[in-house]
C-alpha positions as CSV (number, residue, x, y, z in Angstrom):
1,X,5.0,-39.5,-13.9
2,X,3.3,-36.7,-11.4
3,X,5.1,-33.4,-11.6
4,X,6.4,-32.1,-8.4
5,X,4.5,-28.4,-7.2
6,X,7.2,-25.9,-7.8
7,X,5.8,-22.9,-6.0
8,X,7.6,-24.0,-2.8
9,X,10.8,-23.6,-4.5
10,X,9.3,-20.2,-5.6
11,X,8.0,-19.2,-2.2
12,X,11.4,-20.1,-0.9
13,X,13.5,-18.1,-3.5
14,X,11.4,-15.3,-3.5
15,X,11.6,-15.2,0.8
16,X,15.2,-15.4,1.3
17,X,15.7,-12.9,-1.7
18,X,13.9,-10.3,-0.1
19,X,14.7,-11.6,3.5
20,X,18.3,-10.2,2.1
21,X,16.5,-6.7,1.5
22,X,15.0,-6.6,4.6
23,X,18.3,-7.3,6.3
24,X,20.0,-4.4,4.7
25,X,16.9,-2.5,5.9
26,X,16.7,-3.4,9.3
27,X,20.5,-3.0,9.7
28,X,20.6,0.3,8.5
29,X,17.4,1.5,11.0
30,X,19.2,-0.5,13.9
31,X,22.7,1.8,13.0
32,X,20.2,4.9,13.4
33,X,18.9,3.5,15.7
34,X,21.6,3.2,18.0
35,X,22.5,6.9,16.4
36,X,19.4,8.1,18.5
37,X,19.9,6.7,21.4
38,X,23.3,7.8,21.7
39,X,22.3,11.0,21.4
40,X,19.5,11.1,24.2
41,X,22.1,9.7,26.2
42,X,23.8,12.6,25.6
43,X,21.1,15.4,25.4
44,X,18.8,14.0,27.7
45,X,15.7,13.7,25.6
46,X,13.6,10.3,25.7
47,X,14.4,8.4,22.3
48,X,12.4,5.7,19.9
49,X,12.5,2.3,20.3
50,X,13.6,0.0,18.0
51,X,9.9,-1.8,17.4
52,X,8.6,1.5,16.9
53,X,10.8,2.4,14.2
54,X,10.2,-0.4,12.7
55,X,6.6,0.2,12.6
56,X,7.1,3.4,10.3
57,X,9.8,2.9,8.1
58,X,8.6,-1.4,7.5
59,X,5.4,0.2,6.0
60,X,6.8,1.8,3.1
61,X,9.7,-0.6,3.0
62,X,7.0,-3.6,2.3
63,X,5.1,-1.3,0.0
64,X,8.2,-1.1,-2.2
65,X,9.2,-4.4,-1.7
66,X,5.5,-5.8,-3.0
67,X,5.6,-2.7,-6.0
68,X,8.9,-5.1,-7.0
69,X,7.1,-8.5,-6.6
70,X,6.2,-8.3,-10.2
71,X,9.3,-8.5,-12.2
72,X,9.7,-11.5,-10.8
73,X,7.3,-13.0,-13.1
74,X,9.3,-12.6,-15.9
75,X,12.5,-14.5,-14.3
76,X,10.0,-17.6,-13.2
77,X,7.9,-17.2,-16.5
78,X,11.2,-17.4,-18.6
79,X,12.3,-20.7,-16.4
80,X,9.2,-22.3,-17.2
81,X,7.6,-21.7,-14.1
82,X,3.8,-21.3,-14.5
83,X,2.2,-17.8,-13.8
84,X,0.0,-19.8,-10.9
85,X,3.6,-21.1,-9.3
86,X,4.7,-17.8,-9.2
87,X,1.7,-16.3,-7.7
88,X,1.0,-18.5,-5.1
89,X,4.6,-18.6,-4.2
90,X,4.9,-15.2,-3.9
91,X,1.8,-14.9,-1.7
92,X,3.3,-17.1,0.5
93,X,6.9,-15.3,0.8
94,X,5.2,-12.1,1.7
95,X,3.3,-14.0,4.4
96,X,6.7,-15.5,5.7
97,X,8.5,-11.6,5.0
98,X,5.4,-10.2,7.2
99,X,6.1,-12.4,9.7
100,X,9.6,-12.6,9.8
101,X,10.0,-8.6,10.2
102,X,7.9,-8.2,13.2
103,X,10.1,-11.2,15.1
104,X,13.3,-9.7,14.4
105,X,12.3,-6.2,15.6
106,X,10.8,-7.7,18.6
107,X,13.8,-9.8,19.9
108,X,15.8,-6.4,19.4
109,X,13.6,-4.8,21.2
110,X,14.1,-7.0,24.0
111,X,17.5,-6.7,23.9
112,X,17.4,-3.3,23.3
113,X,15.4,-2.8,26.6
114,X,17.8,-4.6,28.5
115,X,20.3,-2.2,27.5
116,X,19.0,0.6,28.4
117,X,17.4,-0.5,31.8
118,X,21.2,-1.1,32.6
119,X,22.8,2.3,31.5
120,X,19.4,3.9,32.7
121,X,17.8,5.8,29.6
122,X,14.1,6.0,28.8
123,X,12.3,4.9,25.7
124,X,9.8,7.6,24.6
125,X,5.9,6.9,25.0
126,X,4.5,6.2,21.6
127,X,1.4,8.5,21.1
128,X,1.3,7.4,17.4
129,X,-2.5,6.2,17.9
130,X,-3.6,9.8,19.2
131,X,-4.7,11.2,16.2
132,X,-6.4,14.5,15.3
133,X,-9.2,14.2,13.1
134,X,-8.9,17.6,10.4
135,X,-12.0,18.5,8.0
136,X,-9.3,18.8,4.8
137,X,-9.9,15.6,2.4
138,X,-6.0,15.8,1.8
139,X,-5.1,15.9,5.4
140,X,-7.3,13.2,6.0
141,X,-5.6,10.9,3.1
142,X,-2.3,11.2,4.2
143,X,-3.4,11.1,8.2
144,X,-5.0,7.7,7.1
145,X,-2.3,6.9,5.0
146,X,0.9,7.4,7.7
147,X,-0.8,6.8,11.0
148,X,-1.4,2.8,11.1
149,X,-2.7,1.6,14.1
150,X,-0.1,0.8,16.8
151,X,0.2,-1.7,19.5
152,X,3.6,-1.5,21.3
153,X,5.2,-4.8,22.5
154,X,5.6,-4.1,26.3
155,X,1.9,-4.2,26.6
156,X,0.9,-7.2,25.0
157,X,4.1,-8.4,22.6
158,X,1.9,-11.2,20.5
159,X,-0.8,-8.7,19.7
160,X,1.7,-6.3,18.9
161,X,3.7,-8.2,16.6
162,X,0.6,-9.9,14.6
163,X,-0.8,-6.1,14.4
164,X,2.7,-5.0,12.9
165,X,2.5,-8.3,10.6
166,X,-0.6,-7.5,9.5
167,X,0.1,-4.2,8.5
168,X,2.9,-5.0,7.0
169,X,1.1,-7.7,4.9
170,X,-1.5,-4.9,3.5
171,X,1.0,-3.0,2.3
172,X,2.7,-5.5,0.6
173,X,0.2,-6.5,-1.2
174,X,-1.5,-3.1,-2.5
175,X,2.3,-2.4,-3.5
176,X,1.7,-5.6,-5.6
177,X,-1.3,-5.1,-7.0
178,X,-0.3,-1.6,-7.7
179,X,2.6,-2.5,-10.1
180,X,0.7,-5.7,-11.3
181,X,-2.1,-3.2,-13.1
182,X,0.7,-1.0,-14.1
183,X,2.4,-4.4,-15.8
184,X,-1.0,-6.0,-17.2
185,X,-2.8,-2.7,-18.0
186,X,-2.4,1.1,-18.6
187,X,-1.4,3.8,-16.9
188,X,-4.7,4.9,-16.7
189,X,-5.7,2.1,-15.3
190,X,-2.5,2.1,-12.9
191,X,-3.8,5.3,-11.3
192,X,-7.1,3.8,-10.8
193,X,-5.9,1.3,-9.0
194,X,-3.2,3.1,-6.8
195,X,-7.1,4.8,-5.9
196,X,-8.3,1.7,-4.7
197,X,-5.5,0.7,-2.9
198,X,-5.5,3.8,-0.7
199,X,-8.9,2.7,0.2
200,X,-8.0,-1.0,1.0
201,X,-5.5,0.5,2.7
202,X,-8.1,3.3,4.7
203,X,-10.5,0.4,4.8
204,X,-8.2,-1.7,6.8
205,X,-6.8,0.7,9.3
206,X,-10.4,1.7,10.2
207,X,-11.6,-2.2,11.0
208,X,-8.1,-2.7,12.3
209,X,-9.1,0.6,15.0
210,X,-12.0,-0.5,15.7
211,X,-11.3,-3.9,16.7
212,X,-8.5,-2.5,18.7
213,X,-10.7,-0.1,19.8
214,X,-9.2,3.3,18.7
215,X,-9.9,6.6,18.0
216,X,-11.7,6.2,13.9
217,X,-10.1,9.0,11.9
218,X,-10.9,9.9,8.0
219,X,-13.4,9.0,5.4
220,X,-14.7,6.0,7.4
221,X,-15.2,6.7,10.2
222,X,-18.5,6.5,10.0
223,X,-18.2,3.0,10.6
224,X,-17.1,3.0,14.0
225,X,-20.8,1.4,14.8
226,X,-19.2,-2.0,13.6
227,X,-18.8,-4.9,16.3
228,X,-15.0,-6.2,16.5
229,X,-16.0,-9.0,15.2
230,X,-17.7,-7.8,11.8
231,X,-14.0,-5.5,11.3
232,X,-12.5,-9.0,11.8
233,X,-14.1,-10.4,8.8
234,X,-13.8,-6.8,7.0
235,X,-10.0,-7.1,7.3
236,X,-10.2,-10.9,6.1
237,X,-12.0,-9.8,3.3
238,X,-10.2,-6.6,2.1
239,X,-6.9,-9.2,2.0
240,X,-9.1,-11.9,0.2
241,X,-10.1,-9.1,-2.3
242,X,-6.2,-7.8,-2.6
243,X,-5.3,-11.4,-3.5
244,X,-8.2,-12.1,-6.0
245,X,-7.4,-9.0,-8.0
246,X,-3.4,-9.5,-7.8
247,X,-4.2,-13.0,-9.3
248,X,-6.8,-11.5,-12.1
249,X,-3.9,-9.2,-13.0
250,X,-1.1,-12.2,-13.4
251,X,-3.2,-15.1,-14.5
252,X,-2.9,-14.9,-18.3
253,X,-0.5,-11.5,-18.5
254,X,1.9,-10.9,-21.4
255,X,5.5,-11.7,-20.3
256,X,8.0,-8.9,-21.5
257,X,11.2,-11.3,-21.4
């Protein structure tokens, strides 16, 4: 008798138990959020939109949430689920989490606009893409690191929300593959790879910048001679890459039950 694939199940437990996470987390921003804007009404000052928030604070929330995506393996492993099950239906739940994120925030945006056209208070031009570029290595890590390109939702809301998806999905999955060499290897090794994940991470923010066509900051920026279309199929390939390694990592790992 054919066996049933079970990584649908997976991808479906997986989603909805980190959908749960995420709508602690988005509850909590929206509370401060509403925290802020109370207080501009009050103060006067121009406040941050909801979307925008969102585009800070999901980063490292999805970077966390991927670091955890391993220790599922040993809850599917132990239920008999094959290592390949779990991958592939985690790889789909972060897909559906990247997704699902950027929506949300959207609609509340929307909402949240139509608030505040009403009671007449201003939302607080985002400048996040102006960047300075600074000769210190460091600066230029952590510049690369925090400042992820930005496209905000009143002027063009699907680009917007597949740009926030994306960058959501990257850091996701370099949170994955970080803990996934921690899990499989040393932590030796571990520090190597949270290395290369900064770069994947650099990496994609540069193509991403170019094919949105902003300002190149840090180590690459170099590469600002690239065509959209060839940081289109850099982007592809850094996630391709991310995903080959994550399942090199889990494929035949030791289960600590």
């Amino acid at each position: 008798m054919k066996q049933h694939a079970i990584f649908p199940k997976v991808a479906t437990d997986i989603f909805f138990t980190q959908l749960k996470w995420a709508s602690g987390f988005l509850g909590v921003l929206f509370i401060v959020n509403i925290g802020k804007l109370v207080l501009s009404s009050i103060y006067g000052y121009e406040a941050e939109g909801f979307f925008s928030s969102i585009f800070v604070a999901g980063n490292i929330f999805m970077l966390v949430v991927g670091i955890l995506a391993i220790y599922f393996l040993p809850h599917y492993v132990g239920n008999g689920v094959t290592r390949k099950d779990y991958f592939t239906g985690t790889v789909l739940a972060s897909i559906g989490l990247s997704i699902t994120i950027p929506v949300i925030a959207f609609l509340v945006s929307i909402l949240e606009q139509f608030i505040l056209n009403m009671v007449n208070i201003a939302l607080r031009a985002q400048t996040i893409n102006d960047v300075d570029i600074d000769d210190n290595i460091i600066g230029d890590i952590v510049q690369s690191i925090i400042i992820t390109p930005y496209v905000a939702p009143q002027q063009n809301w699907l680009l917007a929300i597949g740009v926030l998806s994306l960058n959501l999905f990257i850091n996701y999955l370099i949170g994955w593959l970080i803990s996934s060499s921690f899990y499989r290897l040393n932590v030796v090794a571990g520090l190597g790879f949270i290395l290369l994940a900064i770069n994947i991470k650099m990496l994609k923010d540069t193509f991403l910048r170019i094919s949105l066509d902003l300002p190149v900051p840090g180590w690459f920026s170099n590469l600002d001679f690239l065509p959209s279309g060839i940081a289109l199929v850099g982007i592809l390939l850094l996630v391709i890459i991310s995903i080959w390694l994550i399942r090199l990592l889990t494929r035949r790992v030791s289960v600590k039950l």
